[in-house]
C-alpha positions, 0 to 999 in steps of 0.5 A: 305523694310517696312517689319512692314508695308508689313508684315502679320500674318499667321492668316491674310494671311489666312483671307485675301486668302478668302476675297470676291474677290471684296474686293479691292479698285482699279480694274486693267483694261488692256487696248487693251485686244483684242490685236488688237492694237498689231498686228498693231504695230508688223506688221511693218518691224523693220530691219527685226526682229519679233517683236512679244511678243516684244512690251510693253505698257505704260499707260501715261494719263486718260481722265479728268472726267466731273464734279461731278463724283466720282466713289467712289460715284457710279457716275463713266463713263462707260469708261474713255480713256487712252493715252499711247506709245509703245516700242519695246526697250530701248530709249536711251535718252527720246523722251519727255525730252528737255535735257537728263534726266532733269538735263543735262544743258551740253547737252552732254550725247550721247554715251556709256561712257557719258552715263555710267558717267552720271550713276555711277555720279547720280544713282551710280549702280555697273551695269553701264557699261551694263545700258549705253550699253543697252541705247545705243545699245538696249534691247537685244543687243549682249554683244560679238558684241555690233555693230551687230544690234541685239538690240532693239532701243536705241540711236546708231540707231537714230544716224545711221539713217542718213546713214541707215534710221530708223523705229520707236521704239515708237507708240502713243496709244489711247486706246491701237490703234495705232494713226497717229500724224502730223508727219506722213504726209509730208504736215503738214512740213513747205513748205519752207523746205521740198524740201531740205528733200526729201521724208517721210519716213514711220514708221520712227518717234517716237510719245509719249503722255502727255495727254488729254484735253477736250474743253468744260467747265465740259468737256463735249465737244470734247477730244483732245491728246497732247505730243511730236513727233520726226520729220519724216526721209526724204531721199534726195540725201545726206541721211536721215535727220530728220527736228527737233528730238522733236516736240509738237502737239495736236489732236483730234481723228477725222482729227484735227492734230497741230504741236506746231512750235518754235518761230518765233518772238523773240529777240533772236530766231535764223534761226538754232532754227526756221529750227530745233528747238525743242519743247514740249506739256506737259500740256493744258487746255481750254481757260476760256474766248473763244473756244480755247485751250492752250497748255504749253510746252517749245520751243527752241529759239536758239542754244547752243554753238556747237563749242564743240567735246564732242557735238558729239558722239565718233567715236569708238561707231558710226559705221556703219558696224563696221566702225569708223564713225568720225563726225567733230566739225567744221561741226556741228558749221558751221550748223549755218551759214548754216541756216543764209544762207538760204542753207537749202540743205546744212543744211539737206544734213550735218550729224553733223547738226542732233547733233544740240542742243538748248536752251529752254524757257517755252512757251505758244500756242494759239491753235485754233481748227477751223482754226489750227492755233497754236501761240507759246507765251513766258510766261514770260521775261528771264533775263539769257544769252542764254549761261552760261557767266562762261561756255558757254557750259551750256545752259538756259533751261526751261519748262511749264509742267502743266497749271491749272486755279486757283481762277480764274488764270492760274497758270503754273508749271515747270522748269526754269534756276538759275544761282546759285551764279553767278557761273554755270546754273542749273534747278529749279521748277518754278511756274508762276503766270499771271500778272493782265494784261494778256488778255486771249482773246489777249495772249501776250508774257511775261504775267506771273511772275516766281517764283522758288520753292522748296528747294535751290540751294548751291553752291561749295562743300555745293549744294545739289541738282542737279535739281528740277521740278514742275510736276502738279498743281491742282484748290487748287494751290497745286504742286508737284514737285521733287528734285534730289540729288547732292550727295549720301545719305542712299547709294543712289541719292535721287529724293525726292517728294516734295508738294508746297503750293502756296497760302502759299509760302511752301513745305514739302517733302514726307518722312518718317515724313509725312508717313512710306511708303516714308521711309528715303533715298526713291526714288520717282516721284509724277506724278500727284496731282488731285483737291482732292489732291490725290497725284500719281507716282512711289516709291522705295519699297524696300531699298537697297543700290543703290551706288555701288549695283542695281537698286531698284525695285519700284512700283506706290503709291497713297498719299491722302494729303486730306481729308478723301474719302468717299466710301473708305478705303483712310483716309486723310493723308494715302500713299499706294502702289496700289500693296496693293489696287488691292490686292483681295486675289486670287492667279491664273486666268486668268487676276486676280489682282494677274496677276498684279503688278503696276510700276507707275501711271502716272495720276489721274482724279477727279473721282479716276480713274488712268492711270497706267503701269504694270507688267503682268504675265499670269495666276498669280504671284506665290505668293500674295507678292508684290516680287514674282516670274513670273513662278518660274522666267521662262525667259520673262514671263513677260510683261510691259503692260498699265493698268487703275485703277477703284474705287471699291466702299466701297472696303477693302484695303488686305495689300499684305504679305511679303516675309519671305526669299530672293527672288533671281530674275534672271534678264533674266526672266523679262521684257525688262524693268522690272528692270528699267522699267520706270526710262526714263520716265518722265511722262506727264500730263492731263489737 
């Protein structure tokens, strides 16, 4: 830990508890204080549980703000929307990310022991075994019965559905209420398909965000939320299928709602992937030359080699009823011919086909808010296999995760597909730069150059990293992006944050030569960079051995990687924790920062104001430390919630004291996610 960076005097920590309450540079907001949003949510019947005091809230993306605001300047909105999700337990495998946690080109992470390598092989904790089993069977599940269905969410359930049905883990917000997506009325599903499903099944789908874009110039006009929604289940006479697991959309807060459908015109898109191909919204701006609205994400275009057992999850942790259930290859491969067929019946009435899994490109819609109609377009021209030609198991994948309009350019940001050395397929940040023959007013396919980023890719026993992605871009064509160590270094598999300068063709990571809060060996994910270059994310505050040790706790830190920022204490090249810039130095109330400690910021707009989720504990921490206790570590007392983050003009920054011993935390007495709270998500987006 930072102990000469967190540490106070006792004189200081004195003055600091009687500090003007107001002194702080960011105002926690909680966002649905009424609970209204709530009480909607726990409403629903989930498998006959309560879900009361259950449900936790995440923060994923702010409304951008119109120009000329600062609210660092006085010039603030008197609110700024804020875009979120729900969850009553663990993911499994997050309902946002085209592969399992980024880096699975394999694409065969689906049970507990795959899960549970995927662990000990890339985070290294000595809890492994639980951490797979709490993906897999649910928050809360029932470590002498793991089968008995007392946990929350997780993969198994998705998987059971097709027996079982399901009821939905994950509600999209906005502003806390929980808000219908396409997903959730049947006529918004291809006709051609929907009779071979059967009928819609209510509450049984999971509808996630990635953020809000405004159509008009200086964002004056109508708002519009994007992300990613799981398909609804359907009951036929065979089950309940699901028509895709992942599927992008746009919509306005009034009766606008878009899917964003896979290709249908491709060299290489196949049936299988137009029937059930997966897609996502991660980024989106307005088209600078008309009314329409473009939207960047990745689609899939066929499928990945299915002819594969390890495709699918092992029986001895599929059951229903505590019975095996064994699920057969030969099934799942012959879901393509299925499709070629036109045997959708046979198709949806199969459970191996709801294993399919794809291969992804980065696209491009052209969305138009008067008419609906949403045009998927491939940014730019592959030039790799759909399959690995030395291990056809490992798929092409790639992603558009931002869209930013640059000098007059529409620069894009992502992932792509390297195959390093001609010898295996991995993923790499990629920025794509529009060719001077791009049309903005006739998109066609392949417009974009791509170029990959950041830090290289060895191979054999010399590779470093195991993935890299590019996760903002900003009007000064400066990218953040992070890359995941291959191996363990500092006692830990390091994602390491990284900004690029495109206009410059360089990068430098975030570290401890750039600030002492990014300290060697540290963990991070920069989320968002607004065109202040004011860079946002989650950070490691603590250093403990992660190989063969625990989690490390991690908190949201804002970098100012630019100037100087008037009305604050924020000087160019300064990095904070927010726990230190909500601090005000009182130690109890109700709703008081100190009721507050910020896991993760998740976006940023020009004005300053931040999306962000917390950990919240009624009435005050025990302490102003950035570690303390909840109640003494009374058991739930806390809860992850969804939070913004105001400017406080001219406020003072109160670096929080440190701890002088060892605080012993019981696990139990944190939130559902606290201990790993927000390390399945990958955050979103804004534009």
């Amino acid at each position: 830990m930072r102990q000469n960076m967190l540490k106070l005097s006792t004189l200081a920590i004195l003055i600091a508890g009687v500090t003007n309450a107001n002194a702080a540079v960011y105002k926690i907001v909680e966002v649905d204080e009424t609970g209204s949003g709530l009480s909607a949510i726990d409403s629903i019947n989930y498998y006959g549980k309560n879900t009361s005091g259950r449900t936790e809230t995440y923060a994923q993306a702010i409304q951008q703000s119109k120009d000329g605001e600062d609210c660092f300047a006085g010039t603030c909105a008197a609110d700024y929307k804020t875009v979120g999700e729900s969850r009553f337990g663990n993911a499994g495998l997050e309902y946002r990310d085209e592969v399992a946690f980024i880096y699975d080109n394999l694409q065969e992470i689906n049970d507990v022991s795959t899960l549970e390598s995927y662990c000990k092989n890339n985070l290294g904790f000595n809890t492994c075994d639980t951490w797979a089993e709490s993906r897999y069977f649910g928050t809360g599940f029932n470590t002498e019965d793991n089968h008995d269905g007392s946990g929350y969410a997780g993969l198994l359930r998705e998987q059971q559905a097709f027996r079982l049905g399901y009821t939905r883990n994950s509600f999209l917000l906005v502003e806390g209420q929980p808000t219908p997506t396409f997903a959730e009325d049947s006529a918004k599903y291809d006709q051609s398909i929907t009779g071979a499903l059967g009928s819609i099944q209510s509450n049984s789908m999971n509808s996630v965000p990635n953020g809000i874009v405004n159509d008009a110039d200086g964002g004056t006009g109508t708002d519009y939320v994007y992300g990613v929604t799981s398909g609804a289940y359907f009951k036929n006479g065979s089950g309940y299928p699901r028509p895709f697991t992942k599927r992008g959309f746009i919509q306005d807060e009034a009766s606008l709602k878009v899917a964003l459908n896979p290709p249908a015109v491709d060299a290489e898109a196949t049936k299988l992937a137009q029937a059930m191909g997966t897609t996502t919204a991660w980024g989106a701006i307005k088209n600078p030359n008309n009314t329409n609205l473009l939207v960047v994400g990745s689609a899939s275009f066929t499928e990945s080699y299915l002819d594969d057992s390890n495709r699918l999850p092992s029986s001895s942790d599929l059951r229903i009823n505590d019975v095996k259930q064994s699920l057969s290859t030969s099934n799942l491969n012959n879901c393509s011919k299925q499709a070629n067929d036109g045997d959708l019946n046979g198709l949806f009435g199969t459970w191996e086909c709801q294993f399919t899994i794809f291969a992804n490109d980065a696209y491009l819609w052209n969305v138009n808010p008067a008419d609906g109609s949403a045009t998927p377009i491939r940014i730019t021209a592959r030039t790799l296999d759909p399959r690995d030609p030395d291990e056809k198991r490992r798929s092409y994948q790639a992603s558009a995760r931002a869209i930013e309009n640059v000098n007059d350019k529409l620069m894009i940001v992502g992932t792509s597909t390297e195959r390093v050395s001609n010898d295996y397929y991995v993923q790499r940040a990629a920025v794509y730069t529009p060719k001077t023959t791009l049309d903005l007013n006739d998109i066609k396919a392949d417009q974009w150059t791509k170029k990959l980023i950041g830090p290289e890719f060895k191979d054999g026993d010399k590779r470093q990293y195991a993935y890299s992605v590019a996760t903002d871009i900003n009007t000064k064509d400066q990218v953040t992006g992070v890359a995941k160590l291959y191996r363990s270094e500092s006692r830990t598999y390091t994602e390491r944050m990284f900004i690029y300068d495109n206009t410059k063709g360089s990068y430098k990571f975030l570290d401890a030569g750039v600030n002492p809060i990014f300290f060697d060996g540290s963990n991070g994910y920069a989320a968002a960079i607004n065109n202040n270059n004011v860079v946002v994310g989650k950070l490691d505050s603590e250093n403990a051995n992660q190989v063969d040790g625990r989690q490390r706790r991690q908190r949201g830190f804002l970098y100012n990687a630019g100037t100087d920022i008037a009305g604050s204490p924020l000087k160019a090249g300064g990095a904070w924790f927010l726990d230190d810039l909500t601090n005000d130095g009182v130690t109890s109330g109700n709703k008081v920062a100190n009721s507050y400690r910020i896991a993760e910021i998740s976006d940023i707009n020009d004005a300053g104001v931040m999306s962000a989720t917390a950990l919240y504990c009624e009435g005050g921490y025990d302490k102003l430390t950035q570690e303390s206790t909840c109640k003494g570590g009374e058991k739930n007392s806390e809860h992850v919630v969804a939070v913004k983050l105001v400017p406080i003009q001219n406020g003072d920054i109160q670096t929080r004291p440190a701890e002088e011993t060892e605080i012993k935390r019981n696990g139990a007495s944190l939130g559902m996610f606290a201990l790993t709270l927000l390390g399945f998500i990958g955050f979103r987006r804004r534009k």
